[in-house]
C-alpha positions as CSV (number, residue, x, y, z in Angstrom):
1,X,-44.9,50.9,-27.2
2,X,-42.9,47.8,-28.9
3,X,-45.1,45.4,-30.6
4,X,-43.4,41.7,-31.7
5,X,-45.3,38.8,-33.1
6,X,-44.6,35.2,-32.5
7,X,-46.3,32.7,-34.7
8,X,-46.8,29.1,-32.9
9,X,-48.6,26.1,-33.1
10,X,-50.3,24.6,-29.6
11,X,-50.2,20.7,-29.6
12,X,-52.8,18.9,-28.0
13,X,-52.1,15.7,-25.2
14,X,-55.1,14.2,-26.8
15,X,-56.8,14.3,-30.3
16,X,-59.4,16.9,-29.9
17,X,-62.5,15.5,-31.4
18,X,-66.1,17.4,-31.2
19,X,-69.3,17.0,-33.6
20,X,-67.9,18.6,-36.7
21,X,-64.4,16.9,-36.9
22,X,-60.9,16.2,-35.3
23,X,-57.7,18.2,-34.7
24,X,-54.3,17.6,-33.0
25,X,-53.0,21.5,-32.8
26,X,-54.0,24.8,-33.1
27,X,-52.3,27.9,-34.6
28,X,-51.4,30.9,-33.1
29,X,-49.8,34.2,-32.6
30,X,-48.2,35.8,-29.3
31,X,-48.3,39.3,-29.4
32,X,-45.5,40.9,-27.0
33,X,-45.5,44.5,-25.4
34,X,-42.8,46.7,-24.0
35,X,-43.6,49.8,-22.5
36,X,-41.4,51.7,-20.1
37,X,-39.8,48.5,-18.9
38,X,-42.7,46.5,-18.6
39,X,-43.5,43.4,-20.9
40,X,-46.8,41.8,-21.3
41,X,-48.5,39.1,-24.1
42,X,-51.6,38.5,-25.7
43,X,-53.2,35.5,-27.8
44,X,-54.5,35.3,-30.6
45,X,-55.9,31.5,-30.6
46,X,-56.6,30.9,-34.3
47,X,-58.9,27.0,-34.3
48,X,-59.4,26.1,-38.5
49,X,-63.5,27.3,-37.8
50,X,-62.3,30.9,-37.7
51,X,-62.1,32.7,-40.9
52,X,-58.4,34.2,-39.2
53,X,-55.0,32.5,-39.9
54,X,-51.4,33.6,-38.7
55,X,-50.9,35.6,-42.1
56,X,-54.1,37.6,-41.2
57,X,-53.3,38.1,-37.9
58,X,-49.5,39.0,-38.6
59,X,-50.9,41.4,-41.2
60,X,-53.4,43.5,-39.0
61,X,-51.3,43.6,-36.1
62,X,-48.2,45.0,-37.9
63,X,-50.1,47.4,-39.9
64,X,-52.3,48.6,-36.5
65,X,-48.8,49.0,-34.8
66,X,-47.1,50.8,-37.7
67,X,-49.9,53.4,-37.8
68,X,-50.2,54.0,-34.5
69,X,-46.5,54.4,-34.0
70,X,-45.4,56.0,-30.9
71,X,-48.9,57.2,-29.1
72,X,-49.7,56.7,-25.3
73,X,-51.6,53.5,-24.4
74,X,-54.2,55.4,-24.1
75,X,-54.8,56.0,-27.3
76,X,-53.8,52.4,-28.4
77,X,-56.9,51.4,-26.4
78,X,-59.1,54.4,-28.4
79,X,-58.1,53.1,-32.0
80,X,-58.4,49.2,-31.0
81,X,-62.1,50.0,-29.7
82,X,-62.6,51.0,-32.9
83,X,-62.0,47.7,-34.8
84,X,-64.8,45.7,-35.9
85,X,-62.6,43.2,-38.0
86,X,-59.9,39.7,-36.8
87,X,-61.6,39.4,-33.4
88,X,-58.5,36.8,-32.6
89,X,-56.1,39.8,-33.4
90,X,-57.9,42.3,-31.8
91,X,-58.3,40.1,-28.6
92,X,-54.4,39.6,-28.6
93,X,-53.6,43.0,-28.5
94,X,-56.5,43.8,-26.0
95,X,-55.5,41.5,-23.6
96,X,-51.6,42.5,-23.7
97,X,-52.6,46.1,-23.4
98,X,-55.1,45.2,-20.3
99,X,-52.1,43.6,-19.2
100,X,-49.7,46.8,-19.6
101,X,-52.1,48.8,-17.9
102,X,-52.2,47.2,-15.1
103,X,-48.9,46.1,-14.4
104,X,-48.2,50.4,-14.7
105,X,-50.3,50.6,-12.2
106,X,-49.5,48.2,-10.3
107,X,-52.1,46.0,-10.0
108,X,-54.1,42.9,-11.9
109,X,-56.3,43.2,-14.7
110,X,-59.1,42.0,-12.5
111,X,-58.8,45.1,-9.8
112,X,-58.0,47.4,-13.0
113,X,-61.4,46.6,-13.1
114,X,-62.8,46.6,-10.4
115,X,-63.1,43.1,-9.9
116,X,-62.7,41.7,-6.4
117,X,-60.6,38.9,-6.7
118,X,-63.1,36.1,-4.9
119,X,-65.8,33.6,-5.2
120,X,-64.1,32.1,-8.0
121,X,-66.2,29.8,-10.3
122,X,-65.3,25.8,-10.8
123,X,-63.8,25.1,-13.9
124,X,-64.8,22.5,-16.3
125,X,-62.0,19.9,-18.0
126,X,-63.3,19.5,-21.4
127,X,-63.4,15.7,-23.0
128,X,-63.5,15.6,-26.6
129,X,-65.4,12.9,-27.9
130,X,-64.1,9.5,-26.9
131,X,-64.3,5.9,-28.7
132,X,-63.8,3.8,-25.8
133,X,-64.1,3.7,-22.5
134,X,-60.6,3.4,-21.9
135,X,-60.0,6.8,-24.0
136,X,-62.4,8.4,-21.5
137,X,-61.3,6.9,-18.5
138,X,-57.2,8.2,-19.4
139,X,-59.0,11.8,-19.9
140,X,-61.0,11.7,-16.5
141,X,-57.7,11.0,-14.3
142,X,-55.7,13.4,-16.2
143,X,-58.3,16.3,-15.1
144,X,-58.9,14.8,-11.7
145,X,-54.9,14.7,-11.0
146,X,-55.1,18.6,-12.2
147,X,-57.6,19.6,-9.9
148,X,-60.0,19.2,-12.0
149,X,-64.1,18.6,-10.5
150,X,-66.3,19.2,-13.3
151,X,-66.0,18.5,-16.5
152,X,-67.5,19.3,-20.0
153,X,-68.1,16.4,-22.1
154,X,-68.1,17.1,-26.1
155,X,-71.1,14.3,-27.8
156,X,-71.7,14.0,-31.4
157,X,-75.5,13.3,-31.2
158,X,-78.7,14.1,-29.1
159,X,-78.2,10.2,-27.9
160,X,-74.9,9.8,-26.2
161,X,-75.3,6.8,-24.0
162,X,-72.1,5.4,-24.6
163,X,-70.2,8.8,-23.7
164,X,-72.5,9.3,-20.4
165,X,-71.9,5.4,-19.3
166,X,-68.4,5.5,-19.5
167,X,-68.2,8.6,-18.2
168,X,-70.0,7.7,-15.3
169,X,-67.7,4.6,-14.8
170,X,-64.9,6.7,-14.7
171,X,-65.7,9.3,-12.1
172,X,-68.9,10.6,-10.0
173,X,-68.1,13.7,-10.6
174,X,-70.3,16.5,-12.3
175,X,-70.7,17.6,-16.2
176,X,-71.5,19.7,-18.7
177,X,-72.6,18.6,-22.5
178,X,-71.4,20.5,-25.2
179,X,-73.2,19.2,-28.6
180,X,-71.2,22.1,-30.5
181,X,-75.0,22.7,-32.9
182,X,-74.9,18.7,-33.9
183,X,-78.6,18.0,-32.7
184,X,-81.0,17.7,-34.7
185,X,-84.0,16.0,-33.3
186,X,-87.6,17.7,-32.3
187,X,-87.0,19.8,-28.8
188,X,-89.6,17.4,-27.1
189,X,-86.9,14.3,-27.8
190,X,-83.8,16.2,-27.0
191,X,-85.9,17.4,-23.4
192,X,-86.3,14.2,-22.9
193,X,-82.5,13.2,-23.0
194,X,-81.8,16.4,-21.0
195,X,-84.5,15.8,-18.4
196,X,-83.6,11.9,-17.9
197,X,-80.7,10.6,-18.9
198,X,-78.6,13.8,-18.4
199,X,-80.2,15.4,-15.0
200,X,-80.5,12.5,-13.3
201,X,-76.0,11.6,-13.9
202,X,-75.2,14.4,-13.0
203,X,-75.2,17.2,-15.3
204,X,-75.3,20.9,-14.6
205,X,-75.9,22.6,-18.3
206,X,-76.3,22.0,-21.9
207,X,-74.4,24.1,-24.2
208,X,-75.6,25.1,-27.8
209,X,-77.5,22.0,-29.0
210,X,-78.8,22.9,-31.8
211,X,-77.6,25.5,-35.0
212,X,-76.2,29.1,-34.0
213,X,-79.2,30.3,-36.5
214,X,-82.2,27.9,-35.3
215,X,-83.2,30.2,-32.4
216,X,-86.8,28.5,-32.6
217,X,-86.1,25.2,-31.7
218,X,-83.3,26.5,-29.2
219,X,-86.5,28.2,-27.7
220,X,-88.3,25.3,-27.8
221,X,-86.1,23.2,-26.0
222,X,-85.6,26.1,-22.9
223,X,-89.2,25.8,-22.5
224,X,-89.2,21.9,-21.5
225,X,-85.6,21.5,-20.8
226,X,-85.0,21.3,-16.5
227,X,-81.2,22.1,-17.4
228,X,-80.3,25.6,-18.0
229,X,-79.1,25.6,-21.8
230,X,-76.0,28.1,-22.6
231,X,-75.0,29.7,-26.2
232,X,-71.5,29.1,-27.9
233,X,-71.5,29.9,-31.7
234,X,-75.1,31.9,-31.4
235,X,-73.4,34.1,-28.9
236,X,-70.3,36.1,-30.6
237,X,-70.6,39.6,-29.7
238,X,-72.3,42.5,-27.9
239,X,-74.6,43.3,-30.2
240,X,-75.6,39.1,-29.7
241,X,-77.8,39.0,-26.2
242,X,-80.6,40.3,-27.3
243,X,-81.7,38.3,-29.7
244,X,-81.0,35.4,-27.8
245,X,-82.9,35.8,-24.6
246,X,-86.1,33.8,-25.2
247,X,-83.9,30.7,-26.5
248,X,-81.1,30.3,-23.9
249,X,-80.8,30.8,-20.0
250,X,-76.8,31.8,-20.2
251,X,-73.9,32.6,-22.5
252,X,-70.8,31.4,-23.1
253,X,-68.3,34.8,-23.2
254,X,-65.0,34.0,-25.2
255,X,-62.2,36.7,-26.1
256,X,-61.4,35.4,-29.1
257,X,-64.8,36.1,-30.2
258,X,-66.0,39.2,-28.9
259,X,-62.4,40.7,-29.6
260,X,-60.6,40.8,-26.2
261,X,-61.1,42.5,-22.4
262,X,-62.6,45.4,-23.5
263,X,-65.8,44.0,-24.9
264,X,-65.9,41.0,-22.7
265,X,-66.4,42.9,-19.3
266,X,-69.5,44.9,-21.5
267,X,-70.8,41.4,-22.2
268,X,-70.7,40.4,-18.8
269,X,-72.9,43.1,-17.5
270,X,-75.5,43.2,-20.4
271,X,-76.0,39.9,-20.1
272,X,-76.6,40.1,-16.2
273,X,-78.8,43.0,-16.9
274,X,-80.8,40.5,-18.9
275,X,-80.9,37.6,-16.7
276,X,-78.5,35.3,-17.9
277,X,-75.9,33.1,-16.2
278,X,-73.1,33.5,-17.4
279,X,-69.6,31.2,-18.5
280,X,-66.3,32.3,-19.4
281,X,-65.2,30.3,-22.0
282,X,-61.7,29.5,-24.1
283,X,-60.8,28.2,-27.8
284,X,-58.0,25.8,-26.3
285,X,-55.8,29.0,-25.8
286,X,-52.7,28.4,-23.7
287,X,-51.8,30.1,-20.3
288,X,-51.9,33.5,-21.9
289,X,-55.3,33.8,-22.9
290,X,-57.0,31.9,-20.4
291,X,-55.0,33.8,-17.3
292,X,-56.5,37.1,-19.0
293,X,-60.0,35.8,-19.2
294,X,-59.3,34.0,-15.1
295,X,-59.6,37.7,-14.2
296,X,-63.4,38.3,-15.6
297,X,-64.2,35.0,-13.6
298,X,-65.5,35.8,-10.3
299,X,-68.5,37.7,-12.3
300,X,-68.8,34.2,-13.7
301,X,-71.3,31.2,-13.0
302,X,-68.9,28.7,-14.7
303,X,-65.6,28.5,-15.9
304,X,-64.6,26.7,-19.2
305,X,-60.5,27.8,-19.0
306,X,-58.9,24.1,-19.5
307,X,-56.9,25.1,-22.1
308,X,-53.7,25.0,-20.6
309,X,-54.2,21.4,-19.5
310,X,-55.3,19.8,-22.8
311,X,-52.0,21.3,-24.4
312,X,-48.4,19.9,-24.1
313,X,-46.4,22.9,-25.4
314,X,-47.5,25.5,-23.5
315,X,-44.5,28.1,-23.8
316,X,-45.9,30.6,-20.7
317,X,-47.3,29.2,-17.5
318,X,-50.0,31.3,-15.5
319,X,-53.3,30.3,-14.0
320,X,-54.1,27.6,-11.9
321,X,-56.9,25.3,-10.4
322,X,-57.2,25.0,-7.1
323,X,-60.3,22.3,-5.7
324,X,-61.6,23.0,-8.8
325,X,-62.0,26.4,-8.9
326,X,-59.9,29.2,-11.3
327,X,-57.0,30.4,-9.6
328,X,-55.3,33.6,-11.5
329,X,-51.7,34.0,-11.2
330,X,-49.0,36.1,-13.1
331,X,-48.1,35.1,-16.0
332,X,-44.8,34.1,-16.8
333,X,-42.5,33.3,-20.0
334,X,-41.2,29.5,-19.7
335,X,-39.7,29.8,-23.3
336,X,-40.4,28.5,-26.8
């Protein structure tokens, strides 16, 4: 097995802004694979929130490679199960070995695992927060003219009228809310936003409104909320669902946080096992990590896998949307 790292930086169409700040890029490292005259890629998607940078990655990688050296894939799956350290690294290399595996075989990563491909989930086309209503209404039509049908709409406080107004002048489409932890008002207040303003326009879920740690007031807020309300930073790993059952109804499964394929499809049926809906969600990867995640989809309530339309730079092209709804194709190279 060949291993090669390609460092990169993703550039956005828009400035991404959420509740805790503003960015125009993101870093990250392609990790290529040649096996018996097969090439695949993996993604490690680094945003500045994770503790990971391109050095770290670059580091691990090359050191995991040069000690495994020329062992079966089989094994490079055994030793990478292993890691409990640079979940972006570990989900790049997972991902590009999901990928070997099945192209040996002859198949997609999705029937490797037994995944019928159908019943794919809509996707949502995130909006980062806006200050006008022009700034919204250039975002809307850009997702709409991608296929685009519901979309996720990033707010900076527990009272986003002007975001929900515009919105709502711009399309009749459905949403999502993402408040990325900013709230900070009493459950009975934010219930009332959810229940009101935010049911009665349109939208379908409320994702992680308050703190990854305040579990009680999450609680508090499932109990009154008529919305189903999903976890983000509160919901990392495996080990996560638990804990998290009497304050959320779903999850939101990303590889760059649980550390690739491998862990992701364990999350998927825990979480079913515990009665949560479940949404496969991205960190603004481009084509490579959101095609590998397309294939855990039709286990999937929701899809959150915009991240190659919010990017201009995309070096790979794969996945599409199709009336909304997550279309996997193979990936391809389109060059750097």
């Amino acid at each position: 097995m060949r291993l090669s790292l390609y460092p990169y930086r993703l550039q956005f169409k828009y400035p991404f802004r959420i509740a805790h700040g503003m960015r125009t890029g993101t870093d990250v490292v392609y990790v290529k694979l040649e096996h018996e005259g097969f090439t695949t890629w993996g993604e490690a998607t680094l945003p500045p929130y994770l503790p990971e940078t391109q050095k770290t990655v670059r580091d691990f990688l090359t050191a995991f490679g040069n000690n495994i050296g020329n062992a079966g894939i089989n094994t490079w799956f055994e030793k990478l199960i292993t890691v409990e350290t640079d979940m972006s690294a570990k989900a790049a290399l997972d991902m590009a070995l999901w990928d070997m595996k099945a192209q040996m075989e002859g198949k997609t990563i999705g029937e490797v695992l037994g995944i019928k491909p159908v019943d794919y989930p809509v996707c949502t086309y995130t909006i980062g927060a806006c200050d006008s209503f022009e700034e919204m209404k250039n975002k809307v039509n850009h997702g709409l003219q991608n296929g685009f049908e519901l979309f996720k709409l990033k707010l900076t406080s527990a009272s986003p009228l002007d975001t929900i107004v515009w919105f709502r002048m711009s399309t009749d489409k459905p949403f999502a809310v993402d408040a990325n932890q900013a709230w900070t008002i009493a459950p009975d207040k934010a219930a009332y936003f959810i229940n009101t303003v935010f049911k009665d326009e349109g939208c379908l879920l409320v994702e992680q409104p308050y703190n990854k740690t305040d579990l009680v007031n999450s609680a508090g807020l499932k109990a009154l909320a008529e919305i189903p309300l999903y976890a983000d930073e509160a919901c990392q790993r495996l080990g996560d669902l638990e804990r998290l059952r009497d304050s959320f109804d779903g999850i939101n499964i990303k590889l760059m946080k649980c550390g690739g394929v491998t862990e992701a499809i364990s999350m998927i049926h825990k979480a079913r096992e515990l009665g949560f809906k479940i949404l496969v969600g991205c960190m603004s990867e481009s084509s490579v990590g959101c095609t590998a995640a397309s294939y855990l989809t039709p286990l999937a309530d929701y899809a959150d896998l915009d991240g190659p339309w919010l990017i201009n730079n995309d070096p790979f092209s794969g996945m599409l949307i199709q009336s909304g709804r997550v279309n996997p194709l193979p990936l391809q190279f389109k060059g750097w």
